[in-house]
Structures are given as C-alpha cells and as structure tokens.
C-alpha positions, -999 to +999 in steps of 0.1 A: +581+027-294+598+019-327+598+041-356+600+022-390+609+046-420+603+027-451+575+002-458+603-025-461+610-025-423+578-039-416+596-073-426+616-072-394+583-074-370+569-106-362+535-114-383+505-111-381+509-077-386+477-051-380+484-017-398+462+012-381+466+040-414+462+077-416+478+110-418+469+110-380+467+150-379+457+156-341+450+123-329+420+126-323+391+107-308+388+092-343+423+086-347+425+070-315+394+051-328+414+036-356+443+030-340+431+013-309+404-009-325+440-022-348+458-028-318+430-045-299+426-069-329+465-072-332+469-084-288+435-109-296+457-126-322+490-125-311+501-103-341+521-070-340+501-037-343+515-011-360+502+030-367+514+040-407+513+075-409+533+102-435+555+130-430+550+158-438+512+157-441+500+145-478+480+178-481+514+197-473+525+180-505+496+182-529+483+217-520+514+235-512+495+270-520+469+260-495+480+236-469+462+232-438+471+248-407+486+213-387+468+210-350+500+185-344+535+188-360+551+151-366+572+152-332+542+160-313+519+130-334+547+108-324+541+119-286+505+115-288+509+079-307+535+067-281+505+077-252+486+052-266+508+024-261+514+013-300+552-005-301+558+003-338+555+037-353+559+036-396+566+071-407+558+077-444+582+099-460+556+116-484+567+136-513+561+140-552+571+107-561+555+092-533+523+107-539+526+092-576+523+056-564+490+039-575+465+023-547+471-010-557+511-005-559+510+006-521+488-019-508+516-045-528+542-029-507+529-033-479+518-071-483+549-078-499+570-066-468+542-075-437+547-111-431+516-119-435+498-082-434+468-097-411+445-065-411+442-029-425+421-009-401+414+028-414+387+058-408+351+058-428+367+083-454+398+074-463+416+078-494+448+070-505+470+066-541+477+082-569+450+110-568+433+096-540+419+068-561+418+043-533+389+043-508+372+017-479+357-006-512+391-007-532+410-018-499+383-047-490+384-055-529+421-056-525+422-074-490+401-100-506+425-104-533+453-105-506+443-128-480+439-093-451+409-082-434+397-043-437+382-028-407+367+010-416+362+029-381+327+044-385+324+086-380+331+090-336+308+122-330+306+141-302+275+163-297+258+150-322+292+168-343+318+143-366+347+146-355+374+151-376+408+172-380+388+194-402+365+210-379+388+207-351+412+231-366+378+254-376+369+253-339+405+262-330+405+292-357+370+306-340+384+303-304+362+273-295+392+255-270+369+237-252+350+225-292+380+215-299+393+197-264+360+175-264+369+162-301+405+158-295+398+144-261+422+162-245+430+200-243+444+212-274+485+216-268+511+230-288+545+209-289+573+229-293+607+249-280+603+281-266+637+304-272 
C-alpha cells in the first residue's frame, strides 16, 4: 500500500479517483463499510480507490483537554487499512491550521489535485471543516457543483446496536471484549512494542 501525505499527491494516481474519508478510529465494521463500498465502486470503473484519513485524530486536536481514548493508534489504522486490500493510503496531517480550513476549501483541494475526483464515499454522520460545518448535504451540494458523486454509508448495527467508535471504546472501558469484537469485527488488539 501507498501512503500519500499531502492532498497534492493525489495528482500522481491515475483518475477516476474514489476517496473513502474518515478519521477511521478502529476500523470498524462501519469503517470497513465506507471504505469497501469506495473501493468496490473504484474496481467497477476502472478508477483508483483511495482511504483519506488524519493524523493524529481531529478530536486530539480540537479537544486536547478531553481527547478520546484511541481504540487504534495510526500505525495500527494503517495495518488494519492495508488488510483490506486498499493500494493508496492519504494520511492527513491535522493540526491547528489544518483544522481552520473551510468545507468548501477542502473539498477544492481535493478536486483540484484528484484527476478527476470520481466519488466521495463517507459514514451517515460525517462532519468535516472549519467547525465541522460540512456534513452528507453540503458534500452532495458540493459534488453537484463539482462534477463527483457522494455515497453516505448508512448506520451498520449489530444487535439491533450502531456501531460506531464511540460505543466501542465505552464497551471496551466496561469490560465488554466480546461488545466490542462483534462491532469491530474482529477481537479488539492493541498494536504496539513491548520493552
């Protein structure tokens, strides 16, 4: 797998280019939701599929004195993302002035450096820009306005439960492994160096 860094490098790949977005935190069942449909949609049309996620985690960033406890650091997301067979990783570096940018300037970005940006596939819920301004009807609005379909990945539930990073890491905090295994689809793991 390829790891981009800036959204500029996305003019190397070969259009049409499917972005699967998110901060990806787990990936879990709904992640892989999002990122599979992208890819799916990228191999049906020949295009190049591609997961966009940030570093560290935008909540890291804008609550730093209450960030959430991570269920994956980035290494491990990397791991998990390169599991699912995607070629191109773009890692986000996301920090003050990063989290300043405007919806409408980050969508630009990234048509202006995807040649062409065929599809923006994301979950139900999410947000992005300045203040979290952008949602699902902003992106269509702008994908309409910028020639790329939006695909938003309904809520995956398990046990009748949405699953989501939020109450994966509250299953994870009462104890509930096998809660948390079913959402993650796969048993929770910690990636790391033992010294």
């Amino acid at each position: 797998m390829e790891i981009l860094r800036s959204t500029a490098d996305l003019a190397q790949l070969d259009g049409p280019v499917f972005l699967a977005i998110g901060a990806f935190d787990g990936v879990h069942l709904g992640h892989q939701a999002v990122i599979c449909t992208s890819a799916r949609h990228a191999h049906s049309e020949d295009g190049t599929p591609v997961v966009v996620t940030f570093d560290p985690h935008p909540a890291k960033v804008l609550r730093p004195e209450n960030p959430p406890h991570l269920i994956t650091s980035t290494p491990h997301k990397i791991t998990l993302i390169r599991a699912l067979g995607v070629g191109h990783l773009l890692i986000i570096p996301f920090d003050k002035n990063f989290a300043q940018t405007e919806a409408e300037d980050f969508v630009a970005q990234l048509t202006g450096s995807a040649k062409p940006l065929r599809e923006i596939c994301v979950g139900h819920e999410w947000s992005f820009g300045k203040n979290r301004a952008g949602n699902l009807a902003l992106l269509r609005k702008l994908g309409t306005r910028h020639l790329f379909s939006v695909v938003g990945i309904p809520p995956v539930k398990v046990n009748g439960a949405v699953v989501s990073s939020t109450a994966i890491r509250a299953r994870i905090e009462r104890g509930d492994f096998a809660g948390a295994a079913a959402m993650l689809g796969r048993d929770y793991t910690i990636l790391g160096t033992v010294k």
